[in-house]
ZAMARGU-4260 file (C-alpha; in steps of 0.2 Angstrom, whole numbers, plus 5000, padded with zeros to 4 digits):
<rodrens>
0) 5044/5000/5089 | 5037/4989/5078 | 5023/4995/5064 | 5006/4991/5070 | 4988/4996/5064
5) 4971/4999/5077 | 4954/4995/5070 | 4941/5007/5082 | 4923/5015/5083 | 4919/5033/5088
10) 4904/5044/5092 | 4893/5031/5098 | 4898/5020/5082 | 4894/5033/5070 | 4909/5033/5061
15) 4923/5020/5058 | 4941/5022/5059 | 4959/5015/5055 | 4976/5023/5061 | 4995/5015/5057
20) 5011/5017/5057 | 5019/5009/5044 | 5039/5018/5046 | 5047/5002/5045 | 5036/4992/5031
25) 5039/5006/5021 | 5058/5006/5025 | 5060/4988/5020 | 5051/4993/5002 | 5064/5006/5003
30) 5079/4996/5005 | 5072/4981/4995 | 5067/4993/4980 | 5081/5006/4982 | 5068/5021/4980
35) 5074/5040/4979 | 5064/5050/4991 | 5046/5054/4980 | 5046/5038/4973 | 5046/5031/4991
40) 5035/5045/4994 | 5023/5038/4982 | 5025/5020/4987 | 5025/5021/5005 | 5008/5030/5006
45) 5000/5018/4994 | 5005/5003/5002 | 5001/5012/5020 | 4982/5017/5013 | 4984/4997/5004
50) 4988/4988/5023 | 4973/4998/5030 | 4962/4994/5017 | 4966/4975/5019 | 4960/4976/5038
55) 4942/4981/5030 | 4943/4963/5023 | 4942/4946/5034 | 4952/4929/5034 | 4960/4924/5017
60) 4954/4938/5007 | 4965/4950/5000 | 4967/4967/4990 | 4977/4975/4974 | 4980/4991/4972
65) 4985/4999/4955 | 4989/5018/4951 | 4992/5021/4934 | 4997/5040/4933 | 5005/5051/4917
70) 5019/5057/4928 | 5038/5047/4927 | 5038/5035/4942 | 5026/5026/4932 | 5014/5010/4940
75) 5012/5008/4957 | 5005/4991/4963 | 5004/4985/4980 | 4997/4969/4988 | 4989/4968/5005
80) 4979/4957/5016 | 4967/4954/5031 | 4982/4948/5042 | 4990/4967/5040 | 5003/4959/5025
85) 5007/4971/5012 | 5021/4973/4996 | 5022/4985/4984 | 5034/4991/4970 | 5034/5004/4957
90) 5039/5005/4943 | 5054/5017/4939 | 5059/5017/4958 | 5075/5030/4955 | 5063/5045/4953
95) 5064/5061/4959 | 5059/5077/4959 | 5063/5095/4967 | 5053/5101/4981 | 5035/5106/4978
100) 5029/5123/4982 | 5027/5120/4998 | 5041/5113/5000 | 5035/5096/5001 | 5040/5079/4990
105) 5030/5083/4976 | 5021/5066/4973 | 5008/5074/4962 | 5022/5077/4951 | 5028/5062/4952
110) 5013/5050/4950 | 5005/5063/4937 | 4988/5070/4940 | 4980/5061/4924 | 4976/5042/4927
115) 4967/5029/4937 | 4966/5020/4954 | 4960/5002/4954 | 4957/4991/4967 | 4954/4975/4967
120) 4946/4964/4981 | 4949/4944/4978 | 4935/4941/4991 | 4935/4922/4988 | 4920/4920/4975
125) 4920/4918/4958 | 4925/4933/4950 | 4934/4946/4959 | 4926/4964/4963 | 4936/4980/4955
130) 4933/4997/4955 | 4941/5009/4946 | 4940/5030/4948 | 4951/5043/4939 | 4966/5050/4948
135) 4958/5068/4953 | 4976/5076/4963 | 4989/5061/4961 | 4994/5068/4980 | 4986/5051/4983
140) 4977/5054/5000 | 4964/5062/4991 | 4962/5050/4976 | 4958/5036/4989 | 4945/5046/4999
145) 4937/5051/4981 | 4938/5030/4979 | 4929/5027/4993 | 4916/5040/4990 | 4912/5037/4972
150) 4918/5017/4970 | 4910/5011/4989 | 4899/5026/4993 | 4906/5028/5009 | 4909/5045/5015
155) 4928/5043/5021 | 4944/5055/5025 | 4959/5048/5020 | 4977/5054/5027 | 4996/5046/5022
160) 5010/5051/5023 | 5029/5049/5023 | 5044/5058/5028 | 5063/5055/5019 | 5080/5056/5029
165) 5093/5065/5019 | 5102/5046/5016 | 5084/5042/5008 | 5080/5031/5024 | 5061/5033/5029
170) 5062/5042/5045 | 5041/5041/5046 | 5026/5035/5038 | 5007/5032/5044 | 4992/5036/5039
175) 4971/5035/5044 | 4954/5031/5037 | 4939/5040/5043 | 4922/5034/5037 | 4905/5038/5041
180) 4894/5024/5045 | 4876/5025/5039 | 4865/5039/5048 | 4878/5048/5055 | 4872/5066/5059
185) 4875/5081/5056 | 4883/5085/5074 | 4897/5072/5071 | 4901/5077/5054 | 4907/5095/5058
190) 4914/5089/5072 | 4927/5078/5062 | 4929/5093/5047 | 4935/5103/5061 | 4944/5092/5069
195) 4954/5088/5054 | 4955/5104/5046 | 4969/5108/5060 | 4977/5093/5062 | 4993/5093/5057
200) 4999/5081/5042 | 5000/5063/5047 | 5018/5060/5045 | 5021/5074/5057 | 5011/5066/5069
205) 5022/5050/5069 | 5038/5057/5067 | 5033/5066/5084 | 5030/5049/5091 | 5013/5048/5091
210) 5005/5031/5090 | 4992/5024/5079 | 4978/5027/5096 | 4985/5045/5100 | 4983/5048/5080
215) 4964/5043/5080 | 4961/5051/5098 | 4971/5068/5090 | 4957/5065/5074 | 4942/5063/5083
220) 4945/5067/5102 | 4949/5054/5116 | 4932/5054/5124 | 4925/5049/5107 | 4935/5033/5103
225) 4932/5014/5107 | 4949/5006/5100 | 4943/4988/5095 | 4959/4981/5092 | 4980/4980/5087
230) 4986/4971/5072 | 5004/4970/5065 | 5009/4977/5052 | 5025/4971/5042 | 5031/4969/5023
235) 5028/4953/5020 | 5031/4945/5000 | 5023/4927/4997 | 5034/4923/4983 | 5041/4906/4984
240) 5058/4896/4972 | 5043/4884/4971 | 5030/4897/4966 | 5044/4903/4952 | 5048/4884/4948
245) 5030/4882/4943 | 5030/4898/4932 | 5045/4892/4921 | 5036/4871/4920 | 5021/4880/4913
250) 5033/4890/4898 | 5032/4871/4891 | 5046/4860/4888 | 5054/4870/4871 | 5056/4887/4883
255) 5064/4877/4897 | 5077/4866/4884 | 5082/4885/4876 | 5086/4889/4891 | 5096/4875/4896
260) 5106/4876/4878 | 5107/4895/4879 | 5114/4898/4899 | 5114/4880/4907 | 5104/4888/4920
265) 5089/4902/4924 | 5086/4915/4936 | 5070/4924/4940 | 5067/4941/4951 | 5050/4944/4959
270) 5044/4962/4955 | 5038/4966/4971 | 5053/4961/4984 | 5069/4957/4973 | 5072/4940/4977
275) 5081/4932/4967 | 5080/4913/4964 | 5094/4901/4955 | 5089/4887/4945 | 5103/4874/4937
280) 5103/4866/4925 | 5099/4848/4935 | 5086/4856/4940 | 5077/4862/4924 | 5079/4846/4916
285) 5070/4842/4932 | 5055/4853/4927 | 5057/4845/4908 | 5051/4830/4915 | 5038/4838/4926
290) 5029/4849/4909 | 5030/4832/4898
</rodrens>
């Protein structure tokens, strides 16, 4: 089944939701990135909170997600979209620890637990809006519903979460994005604290098979859900040879002729899906021209 997201409205358009799986997206950062299992951990709830958050946005705007922890896997970054698009990387992607406590992946250990989570929305204007809070668990589910509450002020419950086959494939991976609209009571509210205080954790729910509407009706209760719609959900890079070949004309025509005397050709490797692109020598002398 291909990875798919559903926007919806429950308790009489009281609250706002989001559910998706994202097993395969996540897998193809996997096998791009060659993650161990908490580094892929790390990444695939990121990008699954990322791909949801770009869905809050509309037509070409878009969304950037940075969590700069103190644990060893370093920098996450992932990119996401309106059209459910999403990439993502991190930065030392053979990391791995032992087993939490719980015997869980332990992504807190990982991430680190000292930090910050940015987020930036290229909404089309002038200048772009950020917000920025301090990591508060490095779990990540948390750290994104305390982003909501004190960067947007919107009241939200945050769940992701991914689970790791022995051969470090992704066997599942999902999440959901529960927000209060504005004069929700009191009535609703407990009813969703109690509602998620025993469901069980979100990866569980997909590796059982559950889709993205039996999540959200497991949530908040079928009778209270009005799915308003499906969107696709895939990795998707917009890297481009032409995009890269317009990166090395802008090094200026000193860079390009050192490296046609040092190697008679270059290569470039995007960051966030390891293509990699060839460019000869006729080719440089090509983009010489071009950046006189």
């Amino acid at each position: 089944m291909k990875d798919y997201m559903v926007r919806a409205l429950g308790y009489n358009d009281q609250v706002r939701a989001y559910a998706v799986n994202t097993t395969a997206t996540v897998q193809e950062a996997q096998s791009r990135h060659y993650t161990w299992p908490t580094a892929s951990a790390a990444l695939g709830r990121t990008m699954t909170a990322g791909v949801m958050m770009g869905a809050m946005l509309k037509g070409d705007n878009s969304i950037t997600i940075k969590i700069e922890g103190n644990g060893p896997l370093g920098p996450i970054l992932v990119d996401s979209n309106a059209k459910g698009e999403v990439r993502g990387y991190v930065t030392n992607p053979q990391t791995h620890l032992d087993l939490n406590e719980r015997g869980k992946l332990d992504v807190r250990g990982v991430v680190g637990t000292e930090g910050s989570l940015t987020v930036i929305k290229d909404l089309g204007m002038r200048e772009n809006f950020t917000g920025q809070v301090p990591l508060v668990s490095g779990e990540l589910g948390e750290d994104f519903t305390y982003y909501f509450a004190s960067s947007e002020q919107v009241p939200s419950s945050v769940g992701v979460g991914v689970l790791v086959n022995p051969d470090n494939t992704i066997l599942a991976a999902g999440g959901f994005i529960v927000q209060l609209m504005p004069g929700a009571d009191n009535s609703t509210i407990d009813a969703i604290e109690k509602r998620l205080s025993t469901i069980p954790p979100i990866s569980n729910l997909i590796k059982q098979g559950l889709t993205p509407e039996q999540i959200l009706y497991t949530i908040l209760g079928e009778e209270n859900v009005r799915i308003l719609d499906k969107l696709p959900v895939a990795f998707q890079c917009k890297c481009s040879k032409e995009r890269f070949g317009a990166a090395i004309i802008s090094l200026g025509v000193t860079e390009i002729q050192e490296m046609i005397d040092e190697d008679g050709q270059a290569e470039a490797q995007c960051h966030f899906c390891h293509e990699t692109y060839h460019f000869d020598k006729q080719e440089l002398a090509n983009f010489i021209q071009k950046a006189k």
